[in-house]
Backbone as JSON Lines, residues from 0, in Angstrom:
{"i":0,"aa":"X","n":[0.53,-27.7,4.12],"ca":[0.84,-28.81,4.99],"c":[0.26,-28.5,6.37]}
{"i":1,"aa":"X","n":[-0.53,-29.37,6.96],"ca":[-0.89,-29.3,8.39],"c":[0.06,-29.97,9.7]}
{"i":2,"aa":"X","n":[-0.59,-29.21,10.4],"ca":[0.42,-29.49,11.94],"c":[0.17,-30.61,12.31]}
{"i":3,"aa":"X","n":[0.7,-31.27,13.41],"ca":[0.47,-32.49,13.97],"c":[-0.28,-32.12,15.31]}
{"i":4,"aa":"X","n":[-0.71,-32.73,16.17],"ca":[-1.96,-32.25,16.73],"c":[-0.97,-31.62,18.19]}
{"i":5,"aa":"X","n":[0.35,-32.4,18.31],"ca":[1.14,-31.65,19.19],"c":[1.97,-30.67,19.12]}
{"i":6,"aa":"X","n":[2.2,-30.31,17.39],"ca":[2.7,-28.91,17.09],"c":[1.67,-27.7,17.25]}
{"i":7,"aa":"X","n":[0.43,-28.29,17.33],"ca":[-0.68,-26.93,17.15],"c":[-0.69,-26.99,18.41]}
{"i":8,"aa":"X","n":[-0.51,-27.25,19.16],"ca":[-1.12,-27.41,21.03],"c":[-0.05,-26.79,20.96]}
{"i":9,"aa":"X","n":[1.29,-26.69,20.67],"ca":[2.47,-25.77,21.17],"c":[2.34,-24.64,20.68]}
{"i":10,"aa":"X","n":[1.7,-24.52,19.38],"ca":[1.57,-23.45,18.59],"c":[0.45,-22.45,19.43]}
{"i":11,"aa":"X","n":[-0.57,-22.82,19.52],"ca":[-1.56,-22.71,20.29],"c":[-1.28,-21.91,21.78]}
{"i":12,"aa":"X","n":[-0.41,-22.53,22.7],"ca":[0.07,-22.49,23.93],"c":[1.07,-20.95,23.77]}
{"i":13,"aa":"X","n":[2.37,-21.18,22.37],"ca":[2.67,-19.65,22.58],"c":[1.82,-18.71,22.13]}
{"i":14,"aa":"X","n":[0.63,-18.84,21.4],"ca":[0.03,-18.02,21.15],"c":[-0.75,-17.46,22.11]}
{"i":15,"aa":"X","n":[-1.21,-18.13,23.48],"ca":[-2.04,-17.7,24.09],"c":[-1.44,-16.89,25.41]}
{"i":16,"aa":"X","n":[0.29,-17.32,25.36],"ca":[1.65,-16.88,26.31],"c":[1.35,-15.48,25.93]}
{"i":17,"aa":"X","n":[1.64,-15.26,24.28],"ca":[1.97,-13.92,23.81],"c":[0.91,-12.85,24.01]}
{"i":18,"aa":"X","n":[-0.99,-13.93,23.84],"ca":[-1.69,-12.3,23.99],"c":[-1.94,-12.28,25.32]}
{"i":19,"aa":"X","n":[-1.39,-13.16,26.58],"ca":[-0.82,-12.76,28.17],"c":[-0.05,-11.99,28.24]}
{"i":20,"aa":"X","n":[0.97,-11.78,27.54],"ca":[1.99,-11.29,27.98],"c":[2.05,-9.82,27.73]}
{"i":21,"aa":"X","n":[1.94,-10.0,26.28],"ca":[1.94,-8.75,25.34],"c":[0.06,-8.2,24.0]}
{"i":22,"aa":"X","n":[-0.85,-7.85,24.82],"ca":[-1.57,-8.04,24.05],"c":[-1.55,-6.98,22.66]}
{"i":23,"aa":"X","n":[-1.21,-5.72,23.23],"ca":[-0.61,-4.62,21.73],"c":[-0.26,-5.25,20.46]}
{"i":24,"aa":"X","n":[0.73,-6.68,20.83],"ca":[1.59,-6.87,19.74],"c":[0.5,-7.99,19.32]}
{"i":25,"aa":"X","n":[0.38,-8.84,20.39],"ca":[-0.99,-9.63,19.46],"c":[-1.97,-9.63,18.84]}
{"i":26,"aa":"X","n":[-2.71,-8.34,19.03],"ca":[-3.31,-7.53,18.12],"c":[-2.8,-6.76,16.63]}
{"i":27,"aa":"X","n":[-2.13,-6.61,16.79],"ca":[-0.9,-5.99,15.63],"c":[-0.81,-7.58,14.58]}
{"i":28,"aa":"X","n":[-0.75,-8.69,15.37],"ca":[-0.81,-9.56,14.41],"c":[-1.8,-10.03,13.31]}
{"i":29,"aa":"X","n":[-2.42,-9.82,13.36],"ca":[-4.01,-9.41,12.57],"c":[-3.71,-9.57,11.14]}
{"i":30,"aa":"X","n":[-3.71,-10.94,10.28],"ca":[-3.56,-10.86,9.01],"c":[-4.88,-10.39,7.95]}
{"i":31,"aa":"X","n":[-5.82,-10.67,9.08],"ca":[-7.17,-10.38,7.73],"c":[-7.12,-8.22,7.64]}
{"i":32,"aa":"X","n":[-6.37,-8.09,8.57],"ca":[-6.29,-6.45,9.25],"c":[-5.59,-6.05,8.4]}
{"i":33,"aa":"X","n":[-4.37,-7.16,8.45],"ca":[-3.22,-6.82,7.54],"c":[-3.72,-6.46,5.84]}
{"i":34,"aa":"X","n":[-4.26,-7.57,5.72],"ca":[-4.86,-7.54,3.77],"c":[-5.55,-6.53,3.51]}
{"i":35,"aa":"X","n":[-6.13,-6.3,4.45],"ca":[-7.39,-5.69,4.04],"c":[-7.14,-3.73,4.02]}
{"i":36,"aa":"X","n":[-5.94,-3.33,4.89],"ca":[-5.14,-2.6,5.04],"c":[-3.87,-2.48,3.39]}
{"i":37,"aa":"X","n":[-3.62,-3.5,3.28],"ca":[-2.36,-3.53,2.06],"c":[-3.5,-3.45,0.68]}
{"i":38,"aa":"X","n":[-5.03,-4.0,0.01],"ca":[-5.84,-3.68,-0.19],"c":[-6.41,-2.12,-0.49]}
{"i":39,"aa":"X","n":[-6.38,-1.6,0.99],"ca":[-6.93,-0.17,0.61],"c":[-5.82,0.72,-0.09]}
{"i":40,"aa":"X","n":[-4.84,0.4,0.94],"ca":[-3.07,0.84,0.01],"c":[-3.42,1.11,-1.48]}
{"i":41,"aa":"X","n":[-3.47,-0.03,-1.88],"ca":[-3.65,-0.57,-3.46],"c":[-4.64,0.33,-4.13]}
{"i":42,"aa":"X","n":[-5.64,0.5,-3.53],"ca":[-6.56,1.34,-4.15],"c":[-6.68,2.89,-3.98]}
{"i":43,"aa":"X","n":[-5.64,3.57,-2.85],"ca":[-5.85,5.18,-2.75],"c":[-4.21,5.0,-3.87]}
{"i":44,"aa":"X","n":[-3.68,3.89,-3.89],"ca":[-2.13,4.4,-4.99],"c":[-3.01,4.41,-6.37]}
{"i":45,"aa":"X","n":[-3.99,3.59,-7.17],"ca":[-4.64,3.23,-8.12],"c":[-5.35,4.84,-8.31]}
{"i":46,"aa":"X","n":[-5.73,5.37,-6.96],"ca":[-7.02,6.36,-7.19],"c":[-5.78,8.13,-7.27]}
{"i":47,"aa":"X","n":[-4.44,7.98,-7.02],"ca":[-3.37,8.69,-7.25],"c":[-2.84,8.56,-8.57]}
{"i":48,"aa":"X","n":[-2.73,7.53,-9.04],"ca":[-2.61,7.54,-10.78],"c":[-3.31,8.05,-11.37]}
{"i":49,"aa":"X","n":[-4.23,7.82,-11.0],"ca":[-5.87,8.71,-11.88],"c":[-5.47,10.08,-12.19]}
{"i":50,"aa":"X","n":[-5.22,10.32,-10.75],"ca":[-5.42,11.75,-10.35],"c":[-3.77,12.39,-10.65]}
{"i":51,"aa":"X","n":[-2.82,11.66,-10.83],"ca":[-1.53,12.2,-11.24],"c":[-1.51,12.25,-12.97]}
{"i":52,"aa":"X","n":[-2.52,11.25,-13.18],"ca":[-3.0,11.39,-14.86],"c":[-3.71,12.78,-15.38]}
{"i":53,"aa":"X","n":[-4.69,12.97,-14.42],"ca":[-5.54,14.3,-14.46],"c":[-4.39,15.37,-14.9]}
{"i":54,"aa":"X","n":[-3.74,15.57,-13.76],"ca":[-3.18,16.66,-13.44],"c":[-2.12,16.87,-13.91]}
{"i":55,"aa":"X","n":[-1.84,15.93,-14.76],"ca":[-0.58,16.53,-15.83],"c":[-0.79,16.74,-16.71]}
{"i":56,"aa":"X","n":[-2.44,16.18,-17.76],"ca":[-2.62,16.38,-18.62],"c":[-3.59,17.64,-18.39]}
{"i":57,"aa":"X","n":[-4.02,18.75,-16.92],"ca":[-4.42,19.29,-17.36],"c":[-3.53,20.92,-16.56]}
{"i":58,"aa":"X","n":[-2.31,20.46,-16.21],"ca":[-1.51,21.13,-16.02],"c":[-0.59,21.44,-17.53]}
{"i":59,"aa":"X","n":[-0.4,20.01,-18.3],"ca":[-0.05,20.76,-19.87],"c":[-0.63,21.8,-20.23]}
{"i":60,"aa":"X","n":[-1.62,21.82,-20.49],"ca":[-2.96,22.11,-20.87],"c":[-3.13,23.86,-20.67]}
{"i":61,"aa":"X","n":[-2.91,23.96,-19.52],"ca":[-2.55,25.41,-18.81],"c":[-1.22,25.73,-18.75]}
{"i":62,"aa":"X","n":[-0.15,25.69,-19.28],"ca":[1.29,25.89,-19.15],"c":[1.06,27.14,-20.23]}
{"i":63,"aa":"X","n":[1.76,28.26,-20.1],"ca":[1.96,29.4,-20.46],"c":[3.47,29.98,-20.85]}
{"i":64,"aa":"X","n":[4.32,29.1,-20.74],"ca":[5.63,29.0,-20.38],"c":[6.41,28.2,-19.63]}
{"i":65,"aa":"X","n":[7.87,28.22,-19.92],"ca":[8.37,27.78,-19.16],"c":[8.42,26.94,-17.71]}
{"i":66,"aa":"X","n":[8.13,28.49,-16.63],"ca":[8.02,28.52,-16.19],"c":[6.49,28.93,-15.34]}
{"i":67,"aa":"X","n":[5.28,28.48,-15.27],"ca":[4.09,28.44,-14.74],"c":[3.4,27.69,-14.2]}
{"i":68,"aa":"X","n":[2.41,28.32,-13.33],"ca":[1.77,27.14,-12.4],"c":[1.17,26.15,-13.5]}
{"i":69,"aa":"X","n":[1.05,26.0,-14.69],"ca":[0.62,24.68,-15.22],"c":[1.59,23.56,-15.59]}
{"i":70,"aa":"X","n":[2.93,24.49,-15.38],"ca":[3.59,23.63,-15.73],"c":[4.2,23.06,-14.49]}
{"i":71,"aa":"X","n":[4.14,23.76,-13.36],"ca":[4.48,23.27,-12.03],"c":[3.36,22.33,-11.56]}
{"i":72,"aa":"X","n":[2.13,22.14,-11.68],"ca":[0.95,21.24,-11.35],"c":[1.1,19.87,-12.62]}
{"i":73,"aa":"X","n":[1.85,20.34,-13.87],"ca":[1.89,19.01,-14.76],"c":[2.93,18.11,-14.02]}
{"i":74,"aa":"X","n":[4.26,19.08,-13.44],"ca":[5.59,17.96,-13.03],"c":[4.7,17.48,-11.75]}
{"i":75,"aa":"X","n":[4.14,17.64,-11.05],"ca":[3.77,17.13,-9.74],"c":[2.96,16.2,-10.38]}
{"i":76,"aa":"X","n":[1.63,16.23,-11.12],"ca":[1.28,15.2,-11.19],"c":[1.98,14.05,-11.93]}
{"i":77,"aa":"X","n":[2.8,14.1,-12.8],"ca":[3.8,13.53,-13.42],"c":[4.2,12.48,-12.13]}
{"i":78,"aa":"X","n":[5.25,13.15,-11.14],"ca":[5.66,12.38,-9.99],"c":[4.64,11.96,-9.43]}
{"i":79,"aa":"X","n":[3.41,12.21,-9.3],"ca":[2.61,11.64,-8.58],"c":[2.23,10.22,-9.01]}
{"i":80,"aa":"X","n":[1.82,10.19,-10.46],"ca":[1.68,9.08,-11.14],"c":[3.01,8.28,-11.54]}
{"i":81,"aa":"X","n":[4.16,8.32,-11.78],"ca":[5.27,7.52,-11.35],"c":[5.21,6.84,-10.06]}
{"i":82,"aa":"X","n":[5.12,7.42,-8.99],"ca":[5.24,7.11,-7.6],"c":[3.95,6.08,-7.35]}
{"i":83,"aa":"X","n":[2.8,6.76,-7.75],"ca":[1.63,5.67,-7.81],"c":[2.07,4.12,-8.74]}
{"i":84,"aa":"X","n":[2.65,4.03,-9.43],"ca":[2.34,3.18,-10.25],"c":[3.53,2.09,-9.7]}
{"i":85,"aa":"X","n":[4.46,2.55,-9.4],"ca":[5.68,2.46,-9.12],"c":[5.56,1.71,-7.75]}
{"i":86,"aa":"X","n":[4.26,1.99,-7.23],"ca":[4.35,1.39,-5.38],"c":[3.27,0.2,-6.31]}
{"i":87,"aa":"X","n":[2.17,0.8,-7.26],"ca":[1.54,-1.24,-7.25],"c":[2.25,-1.73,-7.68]}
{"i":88,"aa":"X","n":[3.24,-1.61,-8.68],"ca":[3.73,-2.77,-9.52],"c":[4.81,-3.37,-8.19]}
{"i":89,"aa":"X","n":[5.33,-2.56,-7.5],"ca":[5.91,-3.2,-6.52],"c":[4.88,-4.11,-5.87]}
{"i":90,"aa":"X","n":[4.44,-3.64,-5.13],"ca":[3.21,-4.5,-4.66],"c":[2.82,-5.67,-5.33]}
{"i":91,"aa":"X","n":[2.61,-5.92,-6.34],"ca":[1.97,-6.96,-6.84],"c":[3.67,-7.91,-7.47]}
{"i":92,"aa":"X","n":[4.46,-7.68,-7.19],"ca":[5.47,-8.34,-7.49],"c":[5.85,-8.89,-5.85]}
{"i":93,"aa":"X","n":[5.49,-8.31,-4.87],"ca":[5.7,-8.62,-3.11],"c":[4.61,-10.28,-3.46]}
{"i":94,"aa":"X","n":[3.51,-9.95,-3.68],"ca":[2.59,-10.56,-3.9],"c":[2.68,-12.29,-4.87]}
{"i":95,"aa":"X","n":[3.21,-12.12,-5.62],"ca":[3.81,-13.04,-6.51],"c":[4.84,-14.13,-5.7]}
{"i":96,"aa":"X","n":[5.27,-13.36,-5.06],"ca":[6.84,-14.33,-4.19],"c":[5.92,-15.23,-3.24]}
């Protein structure tokens, strides 16, 4: 739905109050900054799954016991890839609304 030509002139008017007043925060408002920022998000959590995939299957891989660094590098990547997967699917459910 579009504005009426005297809601955008008001719209307009605080907008130009706010980067007078306060330019930090008007800058901060930055939606293409914003996407493009929530975007890269998306892709170092995507490029952490990978890599929490790696590293558990090659922390199994090296486990010697119980207790060993393969099996301490499998639980980390384990959490790593939960936590990765766990922030897109959030994400893309933010996204949906």
């Amino acid at each position: 739905m579009s504005l009426s030509r005297d809601d955008q002139s008001k719209l307009d008017e605080i907008e130009a109050f706010t980067r007078v007043l306060d330019p930090a925060f008007a800058s901060r408002l930055n939606l293409e900054a914003a996407l493009r920022q929530r975007d890269r998000w998306v892709v170092r959590c995507w490029c952490g799954a990978w890599l929490g995939a790696v590293m558990m299957l090659s922390g199994a891989g090296a486990a010697r016991g119980l207790i060993s660094v393969g099996v301490i590098v499998s639980t980390y990547g384990f959490i790593l890839l939960l936590y990765s997967l766990w922030t897109v699917f959030q994400d893309r459910a933010r996204r949906r609304r």
